[in-house]
C-alpha positions as CSV (number, residue, x, y, z in Angstrom):
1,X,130.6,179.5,114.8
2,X,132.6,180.4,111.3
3,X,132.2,178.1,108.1
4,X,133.6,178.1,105.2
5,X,130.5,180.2,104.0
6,X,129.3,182.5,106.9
7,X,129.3,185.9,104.9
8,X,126.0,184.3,103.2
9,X,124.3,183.9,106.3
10,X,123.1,185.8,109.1
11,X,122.7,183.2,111.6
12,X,125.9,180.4,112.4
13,X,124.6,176.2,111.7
14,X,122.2,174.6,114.4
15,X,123.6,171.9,115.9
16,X,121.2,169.6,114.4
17,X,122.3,170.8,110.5
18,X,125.9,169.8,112.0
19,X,125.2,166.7,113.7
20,X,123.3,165.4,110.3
21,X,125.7,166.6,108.0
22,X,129.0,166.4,109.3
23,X,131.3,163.3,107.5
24,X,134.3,164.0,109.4
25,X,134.7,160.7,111.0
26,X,134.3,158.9,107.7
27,X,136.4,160.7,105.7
28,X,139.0,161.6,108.1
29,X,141.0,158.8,106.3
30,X,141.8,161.4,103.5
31,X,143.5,163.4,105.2
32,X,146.7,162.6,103.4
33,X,145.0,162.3,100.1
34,X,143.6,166.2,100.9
35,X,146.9,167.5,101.8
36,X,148.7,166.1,98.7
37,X,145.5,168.2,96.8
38,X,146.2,170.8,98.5
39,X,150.1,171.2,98.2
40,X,149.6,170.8,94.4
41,X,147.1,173.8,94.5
42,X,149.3,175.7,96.2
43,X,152.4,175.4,93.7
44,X,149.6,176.1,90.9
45,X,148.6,179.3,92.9
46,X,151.6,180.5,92.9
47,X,152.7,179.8,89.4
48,X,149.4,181.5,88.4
49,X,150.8,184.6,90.7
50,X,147.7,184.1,93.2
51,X,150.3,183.8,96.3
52,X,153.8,185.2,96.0
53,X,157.0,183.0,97.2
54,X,156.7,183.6,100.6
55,X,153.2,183.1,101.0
56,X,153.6,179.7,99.3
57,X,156.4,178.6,101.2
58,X,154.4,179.7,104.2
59,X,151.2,177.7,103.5
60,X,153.3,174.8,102.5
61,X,154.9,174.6,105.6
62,X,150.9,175.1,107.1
63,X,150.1,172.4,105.5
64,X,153.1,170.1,106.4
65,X,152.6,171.0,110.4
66,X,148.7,169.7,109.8
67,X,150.2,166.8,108.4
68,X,152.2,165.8,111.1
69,X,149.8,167.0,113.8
70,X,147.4,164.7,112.1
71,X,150.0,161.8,111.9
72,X,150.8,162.3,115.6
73,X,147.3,162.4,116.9
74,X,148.1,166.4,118.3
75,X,145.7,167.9,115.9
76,X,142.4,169.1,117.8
77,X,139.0,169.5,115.7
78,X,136.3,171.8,116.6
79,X,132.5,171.5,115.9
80,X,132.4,173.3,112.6
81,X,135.1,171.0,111.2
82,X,132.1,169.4,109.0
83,X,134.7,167.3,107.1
84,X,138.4,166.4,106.6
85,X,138.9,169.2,104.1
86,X,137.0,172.0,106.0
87,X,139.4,170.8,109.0
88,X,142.2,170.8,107.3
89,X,141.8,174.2,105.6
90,X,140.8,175.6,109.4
91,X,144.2,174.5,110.9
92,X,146.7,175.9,107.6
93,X,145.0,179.0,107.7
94,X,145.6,179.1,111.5
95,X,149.1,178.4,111.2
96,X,149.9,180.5,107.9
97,X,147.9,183.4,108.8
98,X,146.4,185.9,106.2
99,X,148.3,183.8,103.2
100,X,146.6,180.6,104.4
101,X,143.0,182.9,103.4
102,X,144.2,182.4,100.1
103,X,144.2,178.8,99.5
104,X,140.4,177.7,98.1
105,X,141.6,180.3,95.9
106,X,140.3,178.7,92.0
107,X,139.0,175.4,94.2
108,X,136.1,174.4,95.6
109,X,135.5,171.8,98.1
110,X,133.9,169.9,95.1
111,X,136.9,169.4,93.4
112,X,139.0,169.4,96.5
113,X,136.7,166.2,97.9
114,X,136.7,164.2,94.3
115,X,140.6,164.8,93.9
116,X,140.9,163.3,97.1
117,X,138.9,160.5,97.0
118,X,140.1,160.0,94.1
119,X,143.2,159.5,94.6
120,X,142.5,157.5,98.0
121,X,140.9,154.6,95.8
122,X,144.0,154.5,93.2
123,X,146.1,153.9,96.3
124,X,143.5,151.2,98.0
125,X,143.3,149.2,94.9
126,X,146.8,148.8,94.6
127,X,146.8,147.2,98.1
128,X,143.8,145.0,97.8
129,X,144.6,143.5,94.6
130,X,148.5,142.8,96.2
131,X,146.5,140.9,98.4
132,X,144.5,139.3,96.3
133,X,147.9,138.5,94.5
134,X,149.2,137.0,98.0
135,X,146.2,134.5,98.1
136,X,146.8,133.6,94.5
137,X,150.1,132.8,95.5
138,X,148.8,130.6,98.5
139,X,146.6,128.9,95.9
140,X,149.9,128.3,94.2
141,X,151.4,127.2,96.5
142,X,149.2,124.7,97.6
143,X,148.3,123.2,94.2
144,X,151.7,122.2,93.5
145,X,151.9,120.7,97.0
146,X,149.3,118.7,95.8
147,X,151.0,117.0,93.3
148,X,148.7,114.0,92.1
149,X,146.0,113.8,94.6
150,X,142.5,114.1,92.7
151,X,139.3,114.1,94.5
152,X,135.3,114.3,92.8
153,X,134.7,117.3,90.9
154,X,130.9,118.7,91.1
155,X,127.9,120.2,89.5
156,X,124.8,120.6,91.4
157,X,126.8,119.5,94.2
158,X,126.8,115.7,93.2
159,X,129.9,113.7,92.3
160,X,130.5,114.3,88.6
161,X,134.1,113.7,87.1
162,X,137.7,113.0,89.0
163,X,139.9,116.1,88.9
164,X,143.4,116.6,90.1
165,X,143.2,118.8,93.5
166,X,146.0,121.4,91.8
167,X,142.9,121.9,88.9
168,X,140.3,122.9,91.7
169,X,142.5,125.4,93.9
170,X,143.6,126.8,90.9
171,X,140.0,127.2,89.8
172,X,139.4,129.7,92.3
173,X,143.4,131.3,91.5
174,X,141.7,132.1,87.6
175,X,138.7,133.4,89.3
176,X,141.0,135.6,91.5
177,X,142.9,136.8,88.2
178,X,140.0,138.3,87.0
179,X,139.6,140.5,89.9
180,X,142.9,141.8,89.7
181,X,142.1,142.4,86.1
182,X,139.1,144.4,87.1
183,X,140.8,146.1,89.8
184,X,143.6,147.1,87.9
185,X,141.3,148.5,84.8
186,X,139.0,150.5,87.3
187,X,142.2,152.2,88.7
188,X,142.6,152.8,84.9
189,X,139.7,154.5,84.5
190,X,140.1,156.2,87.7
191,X,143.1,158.1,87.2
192,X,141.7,161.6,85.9
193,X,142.6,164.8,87.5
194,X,139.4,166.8,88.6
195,X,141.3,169.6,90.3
196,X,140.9,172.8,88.2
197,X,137.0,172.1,88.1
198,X,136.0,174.4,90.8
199,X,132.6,173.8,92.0
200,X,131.2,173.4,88.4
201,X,132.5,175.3,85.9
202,X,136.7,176.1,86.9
203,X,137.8,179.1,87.5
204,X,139.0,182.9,85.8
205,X,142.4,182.6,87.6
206,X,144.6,181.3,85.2
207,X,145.2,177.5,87.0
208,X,147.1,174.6,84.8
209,X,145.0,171.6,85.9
210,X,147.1,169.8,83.7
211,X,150.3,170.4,85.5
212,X,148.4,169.9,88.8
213,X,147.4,166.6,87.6
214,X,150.9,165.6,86.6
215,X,152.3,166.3,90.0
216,X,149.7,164.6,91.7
217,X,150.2,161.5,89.5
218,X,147.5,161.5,87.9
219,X,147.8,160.2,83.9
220,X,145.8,162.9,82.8
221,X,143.6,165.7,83.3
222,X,139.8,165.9,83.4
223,X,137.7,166.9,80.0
224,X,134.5,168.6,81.6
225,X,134.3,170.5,84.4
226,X,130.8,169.6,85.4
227,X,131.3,165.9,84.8
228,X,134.5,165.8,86.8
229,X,132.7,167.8,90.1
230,X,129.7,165.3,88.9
231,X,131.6,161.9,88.1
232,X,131.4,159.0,90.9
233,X,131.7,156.3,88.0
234,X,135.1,155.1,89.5
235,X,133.8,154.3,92.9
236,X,131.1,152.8,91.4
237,X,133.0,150.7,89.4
238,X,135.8,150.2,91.9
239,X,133.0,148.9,94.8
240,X,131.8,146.7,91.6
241,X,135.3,145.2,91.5
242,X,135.4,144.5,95.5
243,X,131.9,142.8,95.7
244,X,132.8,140.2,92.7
245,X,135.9,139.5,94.6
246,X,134.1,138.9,97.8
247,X,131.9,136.8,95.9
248,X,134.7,134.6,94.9
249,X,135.8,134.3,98.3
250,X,132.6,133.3,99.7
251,X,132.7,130.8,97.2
252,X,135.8,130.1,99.0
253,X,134.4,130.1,102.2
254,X,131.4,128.1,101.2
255,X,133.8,125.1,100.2
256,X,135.8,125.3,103.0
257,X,132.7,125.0,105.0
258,X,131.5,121.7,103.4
259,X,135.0,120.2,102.8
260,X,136.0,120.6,106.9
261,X,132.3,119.0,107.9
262,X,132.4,115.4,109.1
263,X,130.3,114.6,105.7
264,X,133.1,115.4,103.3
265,X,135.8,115.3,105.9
266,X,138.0,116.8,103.0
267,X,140.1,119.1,104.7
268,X,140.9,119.9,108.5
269,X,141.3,123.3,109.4
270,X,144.6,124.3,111.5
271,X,143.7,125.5,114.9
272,X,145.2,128.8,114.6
273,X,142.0,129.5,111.8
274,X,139.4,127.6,113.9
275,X,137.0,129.0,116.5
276,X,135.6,126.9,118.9
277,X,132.2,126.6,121.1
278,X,131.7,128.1,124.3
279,X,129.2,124.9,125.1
280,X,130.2,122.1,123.2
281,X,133.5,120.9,123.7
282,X,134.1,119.0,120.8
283,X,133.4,122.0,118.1
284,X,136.3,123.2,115.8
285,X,134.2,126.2,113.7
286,X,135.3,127.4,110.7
287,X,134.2,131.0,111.1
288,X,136.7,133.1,108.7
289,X,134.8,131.0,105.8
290,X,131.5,131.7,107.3
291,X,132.7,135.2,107.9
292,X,133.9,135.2,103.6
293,X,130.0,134.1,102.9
294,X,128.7,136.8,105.2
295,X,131.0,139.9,103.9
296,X,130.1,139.4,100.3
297,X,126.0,140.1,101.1
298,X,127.2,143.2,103.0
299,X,129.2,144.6,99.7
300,X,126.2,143.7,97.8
301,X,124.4,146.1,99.7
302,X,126.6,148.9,99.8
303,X,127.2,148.5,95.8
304,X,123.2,148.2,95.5
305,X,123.1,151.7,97.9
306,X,125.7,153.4,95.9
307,X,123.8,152.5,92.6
308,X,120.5,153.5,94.1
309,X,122.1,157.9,95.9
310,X,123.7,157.8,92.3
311,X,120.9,157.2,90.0
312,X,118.4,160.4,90.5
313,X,121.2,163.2,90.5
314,X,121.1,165.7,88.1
315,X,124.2,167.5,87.3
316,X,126.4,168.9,88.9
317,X,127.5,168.1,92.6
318,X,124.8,167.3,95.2
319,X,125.2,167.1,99.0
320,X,124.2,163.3,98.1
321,X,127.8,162.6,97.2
322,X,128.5,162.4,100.6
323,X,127.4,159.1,100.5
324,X,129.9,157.7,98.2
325,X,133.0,157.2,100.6
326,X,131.3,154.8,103.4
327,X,130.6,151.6,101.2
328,X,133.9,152.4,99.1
329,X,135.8,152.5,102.7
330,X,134.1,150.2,104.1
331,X,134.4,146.9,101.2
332,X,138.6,148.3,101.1
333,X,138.6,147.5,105.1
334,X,136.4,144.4,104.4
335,X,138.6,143.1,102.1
336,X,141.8,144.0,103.5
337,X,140.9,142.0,106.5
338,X,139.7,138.9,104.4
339,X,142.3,138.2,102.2
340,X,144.9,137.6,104.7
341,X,142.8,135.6,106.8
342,X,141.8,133.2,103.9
343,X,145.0,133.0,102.9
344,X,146.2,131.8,106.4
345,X,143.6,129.5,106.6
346,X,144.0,127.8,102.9
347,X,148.2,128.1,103.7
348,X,147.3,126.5,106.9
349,X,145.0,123.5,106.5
350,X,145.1,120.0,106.1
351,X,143.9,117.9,103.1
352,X,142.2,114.3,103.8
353,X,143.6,113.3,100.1
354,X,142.9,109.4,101.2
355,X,139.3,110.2,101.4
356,X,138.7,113.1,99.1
357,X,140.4,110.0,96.5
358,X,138.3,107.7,97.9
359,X,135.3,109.7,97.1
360,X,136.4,110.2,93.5
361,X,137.0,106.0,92.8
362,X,133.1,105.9,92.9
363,X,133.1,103.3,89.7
364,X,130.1,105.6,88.7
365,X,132.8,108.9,88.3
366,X,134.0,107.1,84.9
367,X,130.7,107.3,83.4
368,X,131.7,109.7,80.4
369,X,134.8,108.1,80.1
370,X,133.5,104.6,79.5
371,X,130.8,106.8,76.8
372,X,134.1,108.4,75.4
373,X,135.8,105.4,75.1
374,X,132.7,104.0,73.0
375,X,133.0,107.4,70.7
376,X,136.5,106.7,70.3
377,X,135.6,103.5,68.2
378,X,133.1,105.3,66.2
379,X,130.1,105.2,68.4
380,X,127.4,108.3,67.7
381,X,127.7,110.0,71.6
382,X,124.2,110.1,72.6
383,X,124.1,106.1,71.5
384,X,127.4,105.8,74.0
385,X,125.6,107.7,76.5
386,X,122.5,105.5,76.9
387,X,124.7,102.5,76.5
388,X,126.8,103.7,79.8
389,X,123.6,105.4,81.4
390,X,121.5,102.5,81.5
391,X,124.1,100.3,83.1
392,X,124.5,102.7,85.8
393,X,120.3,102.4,86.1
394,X,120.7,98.8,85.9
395,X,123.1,98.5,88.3
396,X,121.7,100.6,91.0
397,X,118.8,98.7,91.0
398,X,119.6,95.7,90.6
399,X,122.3,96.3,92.9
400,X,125.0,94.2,90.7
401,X,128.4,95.1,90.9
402,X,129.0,97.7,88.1
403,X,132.3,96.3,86.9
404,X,130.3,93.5,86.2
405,X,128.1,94.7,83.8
406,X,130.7,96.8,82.1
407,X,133.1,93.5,82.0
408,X,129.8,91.7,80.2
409,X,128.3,94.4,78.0
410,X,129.3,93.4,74.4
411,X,129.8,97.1,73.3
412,X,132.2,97.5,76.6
413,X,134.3,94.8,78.1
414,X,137.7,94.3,80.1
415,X,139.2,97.3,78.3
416,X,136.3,99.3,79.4
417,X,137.2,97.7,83.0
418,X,140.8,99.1,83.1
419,X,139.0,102.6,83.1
420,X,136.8,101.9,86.9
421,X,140.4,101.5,88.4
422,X,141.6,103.8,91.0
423,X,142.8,107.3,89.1
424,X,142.3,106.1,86.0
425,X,139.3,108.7,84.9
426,X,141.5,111.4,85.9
427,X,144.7,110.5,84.3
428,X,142.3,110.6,81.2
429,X,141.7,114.4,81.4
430,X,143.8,115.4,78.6
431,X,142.2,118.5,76.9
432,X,143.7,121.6,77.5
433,X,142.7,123.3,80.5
434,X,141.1,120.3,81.7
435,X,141.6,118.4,85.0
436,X,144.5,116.4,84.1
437,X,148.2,115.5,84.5
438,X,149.4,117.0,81.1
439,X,147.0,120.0,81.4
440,X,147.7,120.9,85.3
441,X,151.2,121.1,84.6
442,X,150.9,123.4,82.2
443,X,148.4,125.8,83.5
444,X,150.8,125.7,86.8
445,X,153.2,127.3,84.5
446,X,150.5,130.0,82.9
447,X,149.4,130.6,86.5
448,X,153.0,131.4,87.6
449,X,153.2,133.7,85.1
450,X,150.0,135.6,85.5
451,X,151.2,136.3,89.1
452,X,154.4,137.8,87.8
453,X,152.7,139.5,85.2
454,X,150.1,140.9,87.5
455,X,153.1,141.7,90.0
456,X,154.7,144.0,87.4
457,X,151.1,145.8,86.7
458,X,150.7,146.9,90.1
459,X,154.1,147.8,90.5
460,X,153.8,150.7,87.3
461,X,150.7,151.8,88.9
């Protein structure tokens, strides 16, 4: 068997050394990303006079053919294909003849397998983030559906204060917006060049990495060799990026789960997003929120493996870096597949807004209201907040209506009543960014706006 390095060796691979080291069908995905590489080096060879016209033209149209053998499912690997590039280089060379020998001229697979990747996540992020975007949008969407319906906000998963339904939906829209804003600055960060490094230290030939980088579309070019051959920061950072936003949809997932249970009885989940059970014929199963919790622990892990093959390296590229693509591909499928089917389910299901309001008129939700009110008139707050929190002791125990107390307390009263009535705590919430009227329809507006602006940042790339 030939590889790409046989004249070192007497002997061809075992098939063991192959079976444990080959990483074609993981990274077989960037194929496309290796043949735009690959084109680029070729116009740089032969501006550096490395391959004359005709043996460019020739390995370009190589390199074309592999494409569309690739793209048509035609092209046939062979056992020392260890990886995309190594197949890829097999195949031109086939097709191109002697001038195709010429192509890892001034590259290494090093730089070959970083500019690739590299330019695979820049493309991924744009499309997870446009569908993050789309679920914002759903969020939207739904929030301004919503119009006045309120229901109990939490903390520690007790009742705490009223807010408007539009507030919480778009709770988890501003959490979104910060994912985008992640995603977007690691594609930032990203978008460095490291063809040109060679397998450490570039090359005699005299290459223009710079004008390589340009054509690729890259924003600039790398700095060091050894830390661009080296440098997995970006997926790193990028598979960062996709965990916290698979945290925010199992946060997602987690609500939908308790808001669609008989106990809250919040929402009801459109068939089309339901499962059901294969014994009891009454289940309707919520799975793609279960499946949102369960996704985010498996990104976890392949950030926390990542972090751990990255950590011991010394400089420059190790074999360990082969690692790097399997978590990074496999949290851009997990993702891909989530935030569609979220947003189908949130776009899809019913709210209960008579009993999620019902659950918010608890007398008890205007607590901090009746201790603001006292405040208002000059009241110290932690002498409003006994006041308030010792009637609610009082009347829990001594199970008396708590209107009634409130209606006799001297510091309190029927103004102090007016506040227990239905929606009255909420339509209180006047702070900015609070839970609201007044603030809701404002931050509607900010929201809309993020989304546009957000729109127009993936859109320059």
């Amino acid at each position: 068997m030939s590889t790409l390095w046989h004249g070192r060796f007497e002997h061809g691979p075992s098939p063991e050394l192959l079976a444990f080291t080959v990483s074609l069908p993981v990274d077989r995905r960037l194929a496309v990303d290796d043949l735009a590489g690959s084109r680029a080096h070729v116009r740089g060879l032969a501006r550096a006079g490395v391959l004359d016209g005709e043996e460019a033209v020739a390995v370009l149209r190589a390199l074309d053919q592999v494409g569309a053998e690739i793209e048509d499912g035609s092209f046939v690997f062979v056992p020392t294909d260890e990886d995309i590039h190594t197949a890829i280089e097999r195949r031109a060379t086939e097709l191109a003849g002697p001038p195709g020998a010429k192509l890892q001229a001034g590259r290494s697979r090093n730089d070959q397998v970083a500019c690739a990747f590299r330019l695979y996540v820049k493309r991924a992020i744009g499309v997870v983030a446009g569908g993050v975007i789309a679920l914002q949008r759903v969020l939207l969407d739904r929030a301004v559906e919503a119009d006045g319906a309120y229901l109990p906000g939490y903390t520690h998963l007790q009742r705490a204060q009223p807010v408007l339904l539009a507030h919480h939906l778009l709770a988890h829209g501003w959490a979104l917006a910060r994912d985008v804003d992640r995603l977007a600055d690691a594609r930032r960060r990203l978008d460095v060049s490291p063809l040109g490094a060679g397998a450490l230290a570039g090359t005699s030939l005299p290459l223009d990495p710079g004008r390589v980088a340009a054509e690729l579309g890259f924003a600039r070019c790398f700095d060091n060799s050894l830390d661009a051959v080296s440098d997995r920061d970006f997926a790193a950072e990028t598979l960062f990026a996709l965990t916290l936003l698979g945290v925010h949809l199992s946060r997602v997932g987690e609500e939908v789960v308790l808001w669609s249970s008989d106990e809250f009885g919040f929402v009801r989940i459109d068939d089309a997003f339901a499962t059901g059970s294969s014994m009891m014929p009454q289940k309707k199963n919520p799975d793609i929120a279960e499946l949102a919790r369960a996704k985010s622990g498996r990104l976890i892990g392949n950030l926390a493996g990542l972090l751990a093959t990255l950590k011991g390296l010394p400089l420059a590229y190790n074999r360990d870096l082969q690692e790097d693509k399997e978590p990074v591909f496999d949290a851009v499928d997990q993702m891909s597949l989530a935030l569609p089917a979220l947003g189908g389910l949130v776009a899809t299901m019913r709210f209960d807004v008579v009993r999620m309001q019902a659950a918010a008129d608890s007398p008890y939700a205007a607590a901090t209201d009746l201790a603001e009110l006292l405040v208002e008139e000059g009241m110290p707050f932690r002498d409003a907040h006994g006041i308030v929190g010792a009637l609610v002791r009082d009347s829990i125990e001594r199970r008396v209506a708590w209107a009634e107390l409130v209606a006799a307390h001297p510091a309190l009263g029927a103004r102090a009543v007016a506040l227990l009535e239905p929606g009255a705590a909420v339509a209180r919430r006047r702070s900015p960014g609070g839970g609201g009227p007044g603030p809701v329809a404002t931050q509607i507006e900010r929201f809309r706006e993020r989304l546009d602006h957000d729109d127009a940042r993936l859109a320059l790339g």
